[in-house]
C-alpha positions as CSV (number, residue, x, y, z in Angstrom):
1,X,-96.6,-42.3,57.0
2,X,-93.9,-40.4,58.8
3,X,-93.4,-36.5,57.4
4,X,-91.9,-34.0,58.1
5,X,-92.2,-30.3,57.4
6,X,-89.7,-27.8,58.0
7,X,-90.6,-23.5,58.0
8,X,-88.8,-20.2,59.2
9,X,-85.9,-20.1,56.6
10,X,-85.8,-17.2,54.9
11,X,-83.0,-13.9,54.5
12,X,-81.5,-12.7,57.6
13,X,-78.2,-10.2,58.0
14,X,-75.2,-11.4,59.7
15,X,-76.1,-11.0,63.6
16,X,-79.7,-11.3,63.0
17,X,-81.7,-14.5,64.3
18,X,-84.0,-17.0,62.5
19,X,-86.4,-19.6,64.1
20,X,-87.0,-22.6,62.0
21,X,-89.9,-25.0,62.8
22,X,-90.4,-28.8,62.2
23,X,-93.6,-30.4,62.2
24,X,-93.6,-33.9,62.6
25,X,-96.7,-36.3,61.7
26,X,-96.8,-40.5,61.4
27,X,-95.4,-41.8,64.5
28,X,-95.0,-41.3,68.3
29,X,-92.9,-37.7,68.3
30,X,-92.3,-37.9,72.0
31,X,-90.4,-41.4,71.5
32,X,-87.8,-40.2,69.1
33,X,-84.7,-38.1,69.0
34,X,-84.8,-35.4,66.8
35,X,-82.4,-34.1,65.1
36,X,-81.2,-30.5,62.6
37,X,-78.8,-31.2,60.0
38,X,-77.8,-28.6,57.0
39,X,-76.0,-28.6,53.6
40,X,-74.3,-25.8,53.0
41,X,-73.5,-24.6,48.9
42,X,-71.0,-27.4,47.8
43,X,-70.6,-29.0,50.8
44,X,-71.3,-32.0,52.4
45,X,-74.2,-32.4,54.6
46,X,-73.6,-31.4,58.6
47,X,-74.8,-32.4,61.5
48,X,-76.2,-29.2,64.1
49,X,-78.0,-30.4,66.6
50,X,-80.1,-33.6,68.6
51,X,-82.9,-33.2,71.0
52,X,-84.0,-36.1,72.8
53,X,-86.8,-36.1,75.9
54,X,-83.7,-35.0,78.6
55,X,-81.0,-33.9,77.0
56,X,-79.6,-31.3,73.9
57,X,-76.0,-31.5,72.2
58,X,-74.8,-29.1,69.3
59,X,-72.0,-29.4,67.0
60,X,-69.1,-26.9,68.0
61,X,-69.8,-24.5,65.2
62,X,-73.4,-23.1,66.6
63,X,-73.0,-24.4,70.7
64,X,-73.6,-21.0,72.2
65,X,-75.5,-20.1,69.3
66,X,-78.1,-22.2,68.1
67,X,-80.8,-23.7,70.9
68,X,-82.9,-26.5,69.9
69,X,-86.5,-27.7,71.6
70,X,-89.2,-29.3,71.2
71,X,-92.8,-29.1,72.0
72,X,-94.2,-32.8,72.1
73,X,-97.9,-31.5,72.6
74,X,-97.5,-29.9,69.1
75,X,-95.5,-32.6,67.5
76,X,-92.8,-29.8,66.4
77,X,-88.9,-29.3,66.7
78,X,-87.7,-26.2,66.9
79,X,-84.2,-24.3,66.1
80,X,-83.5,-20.7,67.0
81,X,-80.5,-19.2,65.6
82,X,-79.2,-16.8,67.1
83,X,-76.1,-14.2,66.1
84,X,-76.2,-15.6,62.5
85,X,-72.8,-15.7,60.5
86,X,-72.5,-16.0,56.5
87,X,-71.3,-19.1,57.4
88,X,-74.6,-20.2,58.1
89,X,-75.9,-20.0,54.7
90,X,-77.3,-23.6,53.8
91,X,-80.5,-25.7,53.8
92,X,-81.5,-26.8,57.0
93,X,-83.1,-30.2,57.5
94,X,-85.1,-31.9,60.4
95,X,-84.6,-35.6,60.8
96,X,-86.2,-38.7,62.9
97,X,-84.9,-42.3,62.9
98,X,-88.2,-43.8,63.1
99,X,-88.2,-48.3,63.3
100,X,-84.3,-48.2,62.2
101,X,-85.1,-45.9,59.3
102,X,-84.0,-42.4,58.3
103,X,-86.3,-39.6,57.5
104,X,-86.1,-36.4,56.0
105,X,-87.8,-32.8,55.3
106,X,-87.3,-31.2,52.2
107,X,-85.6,-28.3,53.9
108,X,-85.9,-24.7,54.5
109,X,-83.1,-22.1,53.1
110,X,-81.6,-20.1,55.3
111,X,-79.3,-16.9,53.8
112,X,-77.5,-14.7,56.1
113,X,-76.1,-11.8,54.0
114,X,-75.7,-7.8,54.2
């Protein structure tokens, strides 16, 4: 059963930083592209940021901001956020494409605010 677990949200001031973690479990991590997505407050859900085995792409809106990484040994995606804006207020969610299907933490909140 493939889950994942996402951690590090939490209330950071605007130019602060923020690591969030994703553990995966139920399938072959190493195989997969992973991926962070978030939902801002009334907004539709975005796309941040894809990690496969050789190679990391970011939306514009964090590139130069936001690095993501893996570590395949511990089954776990990371994101650190760096020089964090208000605008980057919203839930942030880890995702695998596992056998043609989508799957999907529950999230972790992340607030920047003074």
């Amino acid at each position: 059963q493939v889950q994942l677990v996402e951690s590090g949200g939490g209330l950071v001031q605007p130019g602060g930083s923020l690591r969030l973690s994703c553990a995966a479990s139920g399938f072959t991590f190493s195989r997969y592209t992973m991926r962070w997505y978030r939902r801002a407050p009334g907004q539709e859900r975005e796309w941040v940021s894809s990690i496969t085995s050789v190679r990391t792409i970011y939306s514009d809106s964090v590139k130069g901001r936001f690095t993501i990484s893996r570590d395949d040994g511990k089954n776990t995606v990371y994101l650190q956020m760096n020089s964090l804006k208000s605008e980057d207020t919203a839930v942030y969610y880890c995702n695998a494409e596992v056998f043609g299907r989508d799957y999907w933490g529950k999230g972790t909140l992340v607030t920047v605010s003074s």
